[in-house]
N, C-alpha and C positions, 0 to 999 in steps of 0.2 A: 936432493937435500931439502929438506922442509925447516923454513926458516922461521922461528918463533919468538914471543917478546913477553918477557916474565911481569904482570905486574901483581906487587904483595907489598903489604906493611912491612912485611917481618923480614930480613936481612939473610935471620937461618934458615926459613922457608923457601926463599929462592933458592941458596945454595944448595939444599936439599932436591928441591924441583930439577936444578941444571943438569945436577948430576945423572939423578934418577932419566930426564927425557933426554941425554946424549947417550946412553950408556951403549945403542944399538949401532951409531954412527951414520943416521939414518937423518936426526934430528940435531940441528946445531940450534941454539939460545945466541942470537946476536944483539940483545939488547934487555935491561932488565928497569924496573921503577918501582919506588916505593908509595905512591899515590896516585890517585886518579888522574890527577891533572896530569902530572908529569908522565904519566902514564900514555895518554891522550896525545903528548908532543914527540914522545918514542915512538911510537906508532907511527906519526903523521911524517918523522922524520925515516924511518928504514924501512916502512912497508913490508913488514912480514906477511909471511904465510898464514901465522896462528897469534892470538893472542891467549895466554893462560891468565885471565883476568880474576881476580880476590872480589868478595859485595864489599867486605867494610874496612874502607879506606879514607884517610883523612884528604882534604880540600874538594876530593870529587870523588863517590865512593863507584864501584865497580857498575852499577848500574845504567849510573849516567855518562860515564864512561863508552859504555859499551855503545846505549844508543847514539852517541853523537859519531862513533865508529861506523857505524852502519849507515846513519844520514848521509856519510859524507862520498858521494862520489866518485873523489878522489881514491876511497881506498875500498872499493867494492870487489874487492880480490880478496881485503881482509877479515876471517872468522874467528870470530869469538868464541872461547872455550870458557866457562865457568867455572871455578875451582875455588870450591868453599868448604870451611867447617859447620855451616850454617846448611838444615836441610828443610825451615820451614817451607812453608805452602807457598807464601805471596812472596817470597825471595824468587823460589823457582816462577815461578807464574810471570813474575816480572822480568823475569830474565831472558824467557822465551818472548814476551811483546817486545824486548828490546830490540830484538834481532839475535840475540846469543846462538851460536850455533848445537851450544852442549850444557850441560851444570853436572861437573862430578864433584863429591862429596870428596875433602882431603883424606878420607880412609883407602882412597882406591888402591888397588893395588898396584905396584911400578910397572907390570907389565899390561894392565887395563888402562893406564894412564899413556905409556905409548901409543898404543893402537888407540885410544879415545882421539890422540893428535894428529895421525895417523885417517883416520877416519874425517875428522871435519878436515883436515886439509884436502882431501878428494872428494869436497864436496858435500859428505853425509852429515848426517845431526843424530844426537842422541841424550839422552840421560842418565844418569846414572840408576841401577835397577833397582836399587833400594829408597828413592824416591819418588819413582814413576808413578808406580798404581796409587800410590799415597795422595799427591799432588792432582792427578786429574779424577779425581774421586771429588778431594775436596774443590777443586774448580768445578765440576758437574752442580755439586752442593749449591754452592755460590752464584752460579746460574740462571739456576733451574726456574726461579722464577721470573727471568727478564731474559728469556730466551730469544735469538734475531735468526731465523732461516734464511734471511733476504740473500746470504751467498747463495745459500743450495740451487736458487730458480735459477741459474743459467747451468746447471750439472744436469746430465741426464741421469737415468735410475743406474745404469751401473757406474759411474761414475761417485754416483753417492755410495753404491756399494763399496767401491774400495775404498773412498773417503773413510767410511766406516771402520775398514780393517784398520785404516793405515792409524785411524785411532784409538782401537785399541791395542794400536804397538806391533804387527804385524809384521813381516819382511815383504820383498818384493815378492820372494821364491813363495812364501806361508800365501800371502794373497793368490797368486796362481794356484795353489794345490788348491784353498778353498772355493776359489771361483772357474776351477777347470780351462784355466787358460796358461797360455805360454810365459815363461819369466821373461820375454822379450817384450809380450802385448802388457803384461802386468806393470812394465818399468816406462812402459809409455803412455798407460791411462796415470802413473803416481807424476808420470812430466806433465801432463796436460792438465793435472788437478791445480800443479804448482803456476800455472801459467794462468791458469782461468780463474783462479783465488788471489793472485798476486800475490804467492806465498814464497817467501825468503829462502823455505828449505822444510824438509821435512817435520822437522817440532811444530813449525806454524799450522803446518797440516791438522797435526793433533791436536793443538789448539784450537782451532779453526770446528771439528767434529764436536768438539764437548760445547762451546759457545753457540754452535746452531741446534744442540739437540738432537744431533745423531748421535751422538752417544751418551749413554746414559750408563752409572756404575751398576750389576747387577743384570744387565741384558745379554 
């Protein structure tokens, strides 16, 4: 059972939320808040699995939220899900340096919305696909000219290679078919990337490829 904690302004958007992420019996809602803060103390208090966290929230909004979730030691078991109506650039952008493990857009669909929880509870990260290419486009933009390689010097060349795929959104299985290697050696050069970058989880990776310059939009 994957345990999660709702936090949202809105009263009818949780209820909406509860329903829609129990529907599989896969996923229970043990806790829910309507602000940051309060938010921040249901967490600290039942340790879920997932957080479905909202950006714009009153006394503490979802952002700052999240990162003090991820500071904290205590609860380094718990991933953050982002779940917003908002799909600007520097929302997302911010959300990934939080530590966020996801950002879907409230349009998602209810069955994209399980597996999204589904997915960062075992670990993975993701965005939602209609803000992907959009956001690290314009992160590239913003950039491009205060560019820092200094992670890349301790990667070797193939390691930067898959760094590469992995930012341009790549899978484990897609990186092995383009690098003619096994999806075994392919999920243990994306471990050793995470380890020698000091990366939280996969988004950071991507992150991480457009802010040194291996990726660029257009290549």
């Amino acid at each position: 059972m994957i345990r999660i904690v709702l936090v949202d302004d809105q009263e009818l958007v949780r209820t909406g939320l509860r329903a829609l992420a129990e529907r599989d019996g896969d996923i229970a809602v043990v806790g829910e808040a309507g602000t940051g803060r309060s938010g921040l103390s249901r967490v600290r208090e039942l340790r879920p699995d997932v957080v479905l966290m909202d950006v714009r929230m009153p006394e503490l909004d979802g952002l700052q939220a999240t990162r003090q979730i991820v500071a904290d030691p205590t609860l380094d078991g718990v991933r953050v899900l982002v779940l917003t109506t908002f799909d600007e650039d520097e929302h997302v952008f911010e959300a990934i340096r939080a530590g966020a493990a996801g950002y879907l857009l409230k349009d998602v669909s209810p069955t994209d919305l399980r597996q999204a929880i589904r997915t960062v509870a075992a670990g993975g990260s993701l965005l939602s696909p209609s803000v992907t290419r959009t956001v690290m486009r314009s992160l590239a933009d913003r950039l491009r000219t205060s560019v820092d390689d200094t992670p890349l010097r301790e990667l070797t060349e193939r390691e930067r290679e898959v760094l590469a795929l992995v930012g341009r959104g790549l899978s484990n299985e897609e990186i092995a078919r383009e690098l003619f290697l096994s999806p075994a050696t392919a999920r243990t050069y994306v471990s050793r990337l995470l380890a020698k970058l000091g990366a939280r989880d996969r988004a950071r990776l991507v992150v991480l490829a457009y802010e040194t310059g291996l990726v660029v939009p257009g290549q």
